[in-house]
DSSP file (Angstrom, degrees, kcal/mol; ACC not computed):
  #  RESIDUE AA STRUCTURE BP1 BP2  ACC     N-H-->O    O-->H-N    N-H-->O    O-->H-N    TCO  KAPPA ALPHA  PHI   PSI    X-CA   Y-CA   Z-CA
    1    1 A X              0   0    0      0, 0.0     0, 0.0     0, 0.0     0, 0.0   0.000 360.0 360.0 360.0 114.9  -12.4  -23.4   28.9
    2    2 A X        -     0   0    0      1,-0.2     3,-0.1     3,-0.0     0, 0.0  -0.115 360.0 -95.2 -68.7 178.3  -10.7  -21.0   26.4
    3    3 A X        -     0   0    0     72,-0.2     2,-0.4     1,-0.2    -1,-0.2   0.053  46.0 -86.3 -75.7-178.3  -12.0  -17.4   25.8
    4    4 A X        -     0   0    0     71,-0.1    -1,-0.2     1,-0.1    70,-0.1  -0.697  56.2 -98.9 -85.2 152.0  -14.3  -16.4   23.3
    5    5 A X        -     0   0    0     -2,-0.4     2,-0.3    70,-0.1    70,-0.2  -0.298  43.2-136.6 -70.3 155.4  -12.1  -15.6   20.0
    6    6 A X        -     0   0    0     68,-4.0    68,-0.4    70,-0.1     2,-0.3  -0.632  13.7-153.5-110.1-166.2  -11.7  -11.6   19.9
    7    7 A X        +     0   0    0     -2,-0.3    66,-0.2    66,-0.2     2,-0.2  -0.965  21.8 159.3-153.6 120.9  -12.2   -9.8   16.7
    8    8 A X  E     +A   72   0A   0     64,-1.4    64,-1.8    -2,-0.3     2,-0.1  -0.799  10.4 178.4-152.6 141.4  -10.6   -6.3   15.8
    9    9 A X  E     -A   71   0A   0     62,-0.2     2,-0.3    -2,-0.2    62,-0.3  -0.413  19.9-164.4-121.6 172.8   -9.9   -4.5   12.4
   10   10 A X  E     -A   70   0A   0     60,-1.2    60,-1.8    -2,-0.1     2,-0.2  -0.900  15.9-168.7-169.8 139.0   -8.6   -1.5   10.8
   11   11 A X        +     0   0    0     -2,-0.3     2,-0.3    58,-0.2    58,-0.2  -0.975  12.9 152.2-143.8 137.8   -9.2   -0.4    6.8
   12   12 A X        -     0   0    0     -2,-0.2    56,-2.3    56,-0.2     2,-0.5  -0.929  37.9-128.4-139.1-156.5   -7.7    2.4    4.2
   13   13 A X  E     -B   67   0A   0     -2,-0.3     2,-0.4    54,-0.2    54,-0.2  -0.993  29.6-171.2-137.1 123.5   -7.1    3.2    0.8
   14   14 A X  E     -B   66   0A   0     52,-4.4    52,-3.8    -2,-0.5     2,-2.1  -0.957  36.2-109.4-128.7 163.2   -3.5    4.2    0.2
   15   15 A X  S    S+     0   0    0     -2,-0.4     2,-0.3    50,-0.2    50,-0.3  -0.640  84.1  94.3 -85.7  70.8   -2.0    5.8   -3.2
   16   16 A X  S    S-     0   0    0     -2,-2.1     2,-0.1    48,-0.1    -2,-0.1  -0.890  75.1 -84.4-144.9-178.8    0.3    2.3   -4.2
   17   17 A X        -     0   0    0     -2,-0.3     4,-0.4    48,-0.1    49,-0.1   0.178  30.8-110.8 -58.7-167.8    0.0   -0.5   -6.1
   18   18 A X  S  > S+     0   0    0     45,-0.2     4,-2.0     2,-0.2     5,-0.1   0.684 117.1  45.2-103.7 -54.5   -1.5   -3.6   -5.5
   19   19 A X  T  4 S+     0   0    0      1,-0.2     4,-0.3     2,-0.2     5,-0.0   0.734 110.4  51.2 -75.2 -12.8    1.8   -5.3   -5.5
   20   20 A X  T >> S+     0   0    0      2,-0.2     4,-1.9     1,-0.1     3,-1.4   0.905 113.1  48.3 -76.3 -44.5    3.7   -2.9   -3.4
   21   21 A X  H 3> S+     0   0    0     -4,-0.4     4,-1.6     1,-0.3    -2,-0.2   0.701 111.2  50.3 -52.0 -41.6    0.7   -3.1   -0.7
   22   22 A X  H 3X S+     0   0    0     -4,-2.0     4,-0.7     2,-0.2    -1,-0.3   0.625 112.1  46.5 -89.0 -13.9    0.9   -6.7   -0.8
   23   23 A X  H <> S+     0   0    0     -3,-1.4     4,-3.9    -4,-0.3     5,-0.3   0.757 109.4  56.2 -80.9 -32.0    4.7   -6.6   -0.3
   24   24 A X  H  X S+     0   0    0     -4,-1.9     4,-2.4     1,-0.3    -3,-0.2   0.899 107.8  47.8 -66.8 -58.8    4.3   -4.2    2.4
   25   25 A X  H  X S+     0   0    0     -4,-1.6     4,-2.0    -5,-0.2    -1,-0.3   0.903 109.7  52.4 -49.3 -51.0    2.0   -6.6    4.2
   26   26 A X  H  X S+     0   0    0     -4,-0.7     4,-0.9     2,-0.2    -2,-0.2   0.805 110.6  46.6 -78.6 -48.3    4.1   -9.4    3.9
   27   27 A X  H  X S+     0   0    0     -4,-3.9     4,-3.0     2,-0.2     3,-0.5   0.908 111.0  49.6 -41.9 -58.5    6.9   -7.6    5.2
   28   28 A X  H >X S+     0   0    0     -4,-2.4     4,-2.8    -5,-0.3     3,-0.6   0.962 106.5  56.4 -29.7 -85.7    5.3   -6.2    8.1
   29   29 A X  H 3X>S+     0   0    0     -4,-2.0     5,-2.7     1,-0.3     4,-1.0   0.678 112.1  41.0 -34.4 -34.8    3.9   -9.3    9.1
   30   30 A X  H ><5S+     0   0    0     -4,-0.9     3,-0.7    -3,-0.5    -1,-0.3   0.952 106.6  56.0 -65.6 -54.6    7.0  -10.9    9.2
   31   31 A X  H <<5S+     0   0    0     -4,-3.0    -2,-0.2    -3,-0.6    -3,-0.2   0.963 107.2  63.7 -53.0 -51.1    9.2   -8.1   10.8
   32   32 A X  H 3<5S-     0   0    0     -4,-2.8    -1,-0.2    -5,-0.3    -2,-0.2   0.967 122.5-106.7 -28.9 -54.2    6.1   -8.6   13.7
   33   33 A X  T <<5S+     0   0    0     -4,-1.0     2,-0.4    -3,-0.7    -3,-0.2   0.556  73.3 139.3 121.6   9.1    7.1  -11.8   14.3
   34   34 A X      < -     0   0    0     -5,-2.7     2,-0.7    -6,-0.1    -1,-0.4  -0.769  51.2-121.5 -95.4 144.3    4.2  -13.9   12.5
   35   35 A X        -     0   0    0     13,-1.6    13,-0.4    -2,-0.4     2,-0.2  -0.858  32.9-128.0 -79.2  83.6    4.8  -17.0   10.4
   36   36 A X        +     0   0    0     -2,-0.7    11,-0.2    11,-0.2   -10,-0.0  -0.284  35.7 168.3  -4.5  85.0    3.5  -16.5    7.1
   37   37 A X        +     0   0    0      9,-0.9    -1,-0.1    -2,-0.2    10,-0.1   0.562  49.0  90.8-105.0 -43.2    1.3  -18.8    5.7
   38   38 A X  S    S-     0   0    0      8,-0.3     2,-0.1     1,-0.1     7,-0.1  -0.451  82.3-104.5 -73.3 140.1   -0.1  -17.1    2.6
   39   39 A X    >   -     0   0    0      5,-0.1     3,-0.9     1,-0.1     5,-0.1  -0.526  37.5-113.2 -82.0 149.9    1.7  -17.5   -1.1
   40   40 A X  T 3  S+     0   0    0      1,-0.2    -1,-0.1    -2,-0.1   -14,-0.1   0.923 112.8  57.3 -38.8 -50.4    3.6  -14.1   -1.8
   41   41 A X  T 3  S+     0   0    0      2,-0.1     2,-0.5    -3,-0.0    -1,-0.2   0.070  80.9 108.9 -93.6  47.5    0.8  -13.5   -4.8
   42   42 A X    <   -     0   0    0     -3,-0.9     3,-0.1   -20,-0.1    16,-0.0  -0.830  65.8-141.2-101.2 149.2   -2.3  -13.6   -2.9
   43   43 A X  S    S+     0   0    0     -2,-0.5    15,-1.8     1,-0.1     2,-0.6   0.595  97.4  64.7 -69.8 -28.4   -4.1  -10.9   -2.3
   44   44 A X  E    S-C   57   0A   0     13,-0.2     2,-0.3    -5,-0.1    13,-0.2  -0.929  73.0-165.4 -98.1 110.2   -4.8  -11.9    0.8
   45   45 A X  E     -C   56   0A   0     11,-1.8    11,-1.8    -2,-0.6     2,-0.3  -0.692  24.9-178.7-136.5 137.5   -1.0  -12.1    3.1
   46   46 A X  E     +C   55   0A   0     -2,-0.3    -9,-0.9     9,-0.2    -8,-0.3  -0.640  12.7 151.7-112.8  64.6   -1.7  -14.4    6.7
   47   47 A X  E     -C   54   0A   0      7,-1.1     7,-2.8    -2,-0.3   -11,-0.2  -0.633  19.4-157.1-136.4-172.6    0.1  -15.3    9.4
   48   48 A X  E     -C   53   0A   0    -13,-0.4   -13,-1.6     5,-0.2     2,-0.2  -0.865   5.5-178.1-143.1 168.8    0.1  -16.3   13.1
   49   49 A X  E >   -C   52   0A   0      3,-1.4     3,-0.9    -2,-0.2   -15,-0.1  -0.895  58.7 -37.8-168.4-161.5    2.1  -16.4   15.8
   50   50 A X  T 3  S-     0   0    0      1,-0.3   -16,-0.0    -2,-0.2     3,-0.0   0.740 131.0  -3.5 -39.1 -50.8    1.9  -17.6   19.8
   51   51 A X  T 3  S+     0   0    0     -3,-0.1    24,-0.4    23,-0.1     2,-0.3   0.337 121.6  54.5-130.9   9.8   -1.9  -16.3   20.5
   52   52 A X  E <   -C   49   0A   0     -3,-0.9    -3,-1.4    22,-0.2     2,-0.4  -0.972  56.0-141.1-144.6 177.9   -3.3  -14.5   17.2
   53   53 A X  E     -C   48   0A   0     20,-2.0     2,-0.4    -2,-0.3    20,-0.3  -0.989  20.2-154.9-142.7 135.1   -4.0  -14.7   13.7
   54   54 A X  E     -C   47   0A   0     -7,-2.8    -7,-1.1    -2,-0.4     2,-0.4  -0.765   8.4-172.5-110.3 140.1   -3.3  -11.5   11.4
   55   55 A X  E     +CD  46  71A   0     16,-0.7    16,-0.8    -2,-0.4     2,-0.4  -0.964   6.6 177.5-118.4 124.9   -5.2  -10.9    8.0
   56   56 A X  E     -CD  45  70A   0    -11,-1.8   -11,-1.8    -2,-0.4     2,-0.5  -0.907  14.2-167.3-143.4 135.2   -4.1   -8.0    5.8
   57   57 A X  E     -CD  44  69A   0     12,-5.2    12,-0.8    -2,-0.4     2,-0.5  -0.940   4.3-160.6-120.9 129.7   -6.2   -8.1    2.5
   58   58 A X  E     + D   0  68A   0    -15,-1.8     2,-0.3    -2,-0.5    10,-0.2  -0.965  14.3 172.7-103.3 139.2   -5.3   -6.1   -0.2
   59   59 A X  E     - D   0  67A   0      8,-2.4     8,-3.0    -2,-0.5     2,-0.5  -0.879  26.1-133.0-130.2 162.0   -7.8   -5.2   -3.0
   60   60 A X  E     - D   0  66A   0     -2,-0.3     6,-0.2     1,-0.2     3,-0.1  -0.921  18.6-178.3-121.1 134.3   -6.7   -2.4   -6.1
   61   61 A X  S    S-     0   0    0      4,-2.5    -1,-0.2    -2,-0.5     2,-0.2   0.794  72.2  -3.3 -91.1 -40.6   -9.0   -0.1   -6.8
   62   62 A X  S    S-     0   0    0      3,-5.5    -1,-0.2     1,-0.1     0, 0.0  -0.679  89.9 -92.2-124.2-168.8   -6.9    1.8   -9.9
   63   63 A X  S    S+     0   0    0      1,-0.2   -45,-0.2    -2,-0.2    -1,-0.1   0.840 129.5  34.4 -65.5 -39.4   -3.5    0.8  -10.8
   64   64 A X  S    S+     0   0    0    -47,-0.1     2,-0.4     1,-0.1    -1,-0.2   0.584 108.8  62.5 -94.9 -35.3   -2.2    3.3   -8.4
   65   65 A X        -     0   0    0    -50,-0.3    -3,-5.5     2,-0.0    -4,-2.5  -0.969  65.5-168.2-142.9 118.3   -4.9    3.5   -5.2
   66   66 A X  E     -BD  14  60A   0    -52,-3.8   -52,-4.4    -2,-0.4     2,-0.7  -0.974  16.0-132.0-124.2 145.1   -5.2   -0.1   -3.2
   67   67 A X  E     -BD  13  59A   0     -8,-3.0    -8,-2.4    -2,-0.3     2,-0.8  -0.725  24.2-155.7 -92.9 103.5   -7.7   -0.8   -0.7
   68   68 A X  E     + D   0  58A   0    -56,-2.3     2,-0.2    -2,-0.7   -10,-0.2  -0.553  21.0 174.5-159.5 150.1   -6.7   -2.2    2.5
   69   69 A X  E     - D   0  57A   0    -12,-0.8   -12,-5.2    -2,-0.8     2,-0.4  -0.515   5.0-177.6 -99.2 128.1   -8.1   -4.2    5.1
   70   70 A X  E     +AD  10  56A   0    -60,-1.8   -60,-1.2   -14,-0.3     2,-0.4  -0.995   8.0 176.0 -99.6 112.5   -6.1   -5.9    8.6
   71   71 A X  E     -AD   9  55A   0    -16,-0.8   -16,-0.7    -2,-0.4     2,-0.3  -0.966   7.4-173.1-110.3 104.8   -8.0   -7.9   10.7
   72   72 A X  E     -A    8   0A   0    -64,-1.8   -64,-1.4    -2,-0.4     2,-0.4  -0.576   6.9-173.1 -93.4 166.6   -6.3   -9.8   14.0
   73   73 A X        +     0   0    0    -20,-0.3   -20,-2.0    -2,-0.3     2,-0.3  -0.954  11.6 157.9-167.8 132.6   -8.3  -12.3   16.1
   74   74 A X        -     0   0    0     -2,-0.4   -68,-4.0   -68,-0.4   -22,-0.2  -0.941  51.1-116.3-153.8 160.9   -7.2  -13.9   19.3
   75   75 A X  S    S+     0   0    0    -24,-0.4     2,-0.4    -2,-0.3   -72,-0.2   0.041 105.3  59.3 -78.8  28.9   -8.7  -15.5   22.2
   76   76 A X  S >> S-     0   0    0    -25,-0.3     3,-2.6     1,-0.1     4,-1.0  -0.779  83.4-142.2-154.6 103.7   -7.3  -12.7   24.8
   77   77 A X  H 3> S+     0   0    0     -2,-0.4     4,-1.7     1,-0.3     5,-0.1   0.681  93.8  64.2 -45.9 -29.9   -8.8   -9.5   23.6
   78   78 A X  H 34 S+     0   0    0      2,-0.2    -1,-0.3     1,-0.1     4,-0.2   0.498 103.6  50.5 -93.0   1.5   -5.8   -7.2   24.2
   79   79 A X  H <> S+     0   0    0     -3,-2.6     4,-1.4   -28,-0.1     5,-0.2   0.745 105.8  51.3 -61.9 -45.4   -3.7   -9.3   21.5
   80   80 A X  H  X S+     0   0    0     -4,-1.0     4,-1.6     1,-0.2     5,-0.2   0.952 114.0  51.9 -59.1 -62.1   -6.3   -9.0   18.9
   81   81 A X  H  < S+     0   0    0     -4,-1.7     4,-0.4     2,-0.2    -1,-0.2   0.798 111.8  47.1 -11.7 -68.2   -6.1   -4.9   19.9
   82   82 A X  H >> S+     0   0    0      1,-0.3     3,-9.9     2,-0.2     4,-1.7   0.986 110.5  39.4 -80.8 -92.0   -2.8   -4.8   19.5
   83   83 A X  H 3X S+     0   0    0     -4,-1.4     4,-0.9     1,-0.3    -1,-0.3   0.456 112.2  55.6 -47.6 -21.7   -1.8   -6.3   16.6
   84   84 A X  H 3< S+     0   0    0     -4,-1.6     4,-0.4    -5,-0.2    -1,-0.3   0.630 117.5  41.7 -74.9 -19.3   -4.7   -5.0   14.3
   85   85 A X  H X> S+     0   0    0     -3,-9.9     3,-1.0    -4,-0.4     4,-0.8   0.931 122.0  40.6 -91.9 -46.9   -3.5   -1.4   15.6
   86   86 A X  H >X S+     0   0    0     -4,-1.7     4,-3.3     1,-0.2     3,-0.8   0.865 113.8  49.3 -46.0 -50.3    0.0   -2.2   15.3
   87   87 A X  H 3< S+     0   0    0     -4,-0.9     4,-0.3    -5,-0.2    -1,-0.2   0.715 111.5  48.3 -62.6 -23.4    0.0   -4.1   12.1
   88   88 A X  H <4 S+     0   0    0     -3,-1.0    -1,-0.2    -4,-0.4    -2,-0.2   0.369 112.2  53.8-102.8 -17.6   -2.2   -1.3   10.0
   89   89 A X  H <X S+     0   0    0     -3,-0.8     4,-0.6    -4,-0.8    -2,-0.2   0.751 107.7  46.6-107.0 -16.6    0.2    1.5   11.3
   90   90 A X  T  < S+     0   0    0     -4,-3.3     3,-0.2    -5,-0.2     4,-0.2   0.826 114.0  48.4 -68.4 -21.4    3.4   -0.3   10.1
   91   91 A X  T  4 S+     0   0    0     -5,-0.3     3,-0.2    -4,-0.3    -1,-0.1   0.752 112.7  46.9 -89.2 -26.7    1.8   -0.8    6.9
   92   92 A X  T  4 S+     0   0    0      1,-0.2    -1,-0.2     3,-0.0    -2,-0.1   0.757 120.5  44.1 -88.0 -10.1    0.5    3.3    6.6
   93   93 A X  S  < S+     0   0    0     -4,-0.6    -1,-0.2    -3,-0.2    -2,-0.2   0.343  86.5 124.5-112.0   9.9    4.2    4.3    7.7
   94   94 A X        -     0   0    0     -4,-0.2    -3,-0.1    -3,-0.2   -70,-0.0  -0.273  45.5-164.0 -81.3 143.5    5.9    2.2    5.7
   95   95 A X        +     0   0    0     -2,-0.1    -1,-0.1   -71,-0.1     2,-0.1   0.400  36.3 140.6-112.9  14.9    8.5    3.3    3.4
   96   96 A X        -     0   0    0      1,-0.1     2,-0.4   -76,-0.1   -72,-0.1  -0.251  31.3-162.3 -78.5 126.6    9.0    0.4    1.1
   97   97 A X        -     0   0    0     -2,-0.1     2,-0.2     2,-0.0    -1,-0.1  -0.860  17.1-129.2-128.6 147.2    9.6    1.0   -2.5
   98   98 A X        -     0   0    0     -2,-0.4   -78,-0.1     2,-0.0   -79,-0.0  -0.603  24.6-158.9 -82.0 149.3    9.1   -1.7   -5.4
   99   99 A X              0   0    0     -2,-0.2    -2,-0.0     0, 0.0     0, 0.0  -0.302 360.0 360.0-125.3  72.8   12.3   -1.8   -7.8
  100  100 A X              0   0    0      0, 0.0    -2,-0.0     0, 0.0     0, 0.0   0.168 360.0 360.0 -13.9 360.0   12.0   -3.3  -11.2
């Protein structure tokens, strides 16, 4: 009988863009090690990989200041942990600059 799914999250507001935030996610997620599911211009960036599935939602509040939300879910609570804390602190340290 598998577990029960676990549920854990992590939220800010950082001083970017929308589209830098949404690149930022995308990278991350990859560099993790998740397979990427989600079209580059979603708002929403997806992936999965052996035992969880990683969410990182961005939404823009000004042109400048984007809101944004990581959620992981797994059936083994100390993936779900992990990978919501991990995934939400690559994204807040991240040094990744858009270039036109």
């Amino acid at each position: 009988m598998p577990g029960r799914p676990y549920l854990y999250h992590y939220v800010k507001s950082f001083s970017r863009s929308l589209n830098l935030s949404r690149e930022i996610s995308r990278k991350e997620l990859h560099e993790a090690g998740f397979e990427i599911s989600s079209k580059p211009t979603a708002w929403e960036q997806f992936g999965v990989n052996a035992d969880t599935l990683a969410l990182a939602t961005s939404v823009p509040l000004s042109a400048s200041k984007t809101y944004v939300h990581v959620i992981a879910t797994s059936n083994t609570e100390s993936s779900a942990k992990h990978w919501a804390a991990e995934l939400m602190k690559s994204i807040n340290e991240s040094k990744l600059v858009l270039i036109d």
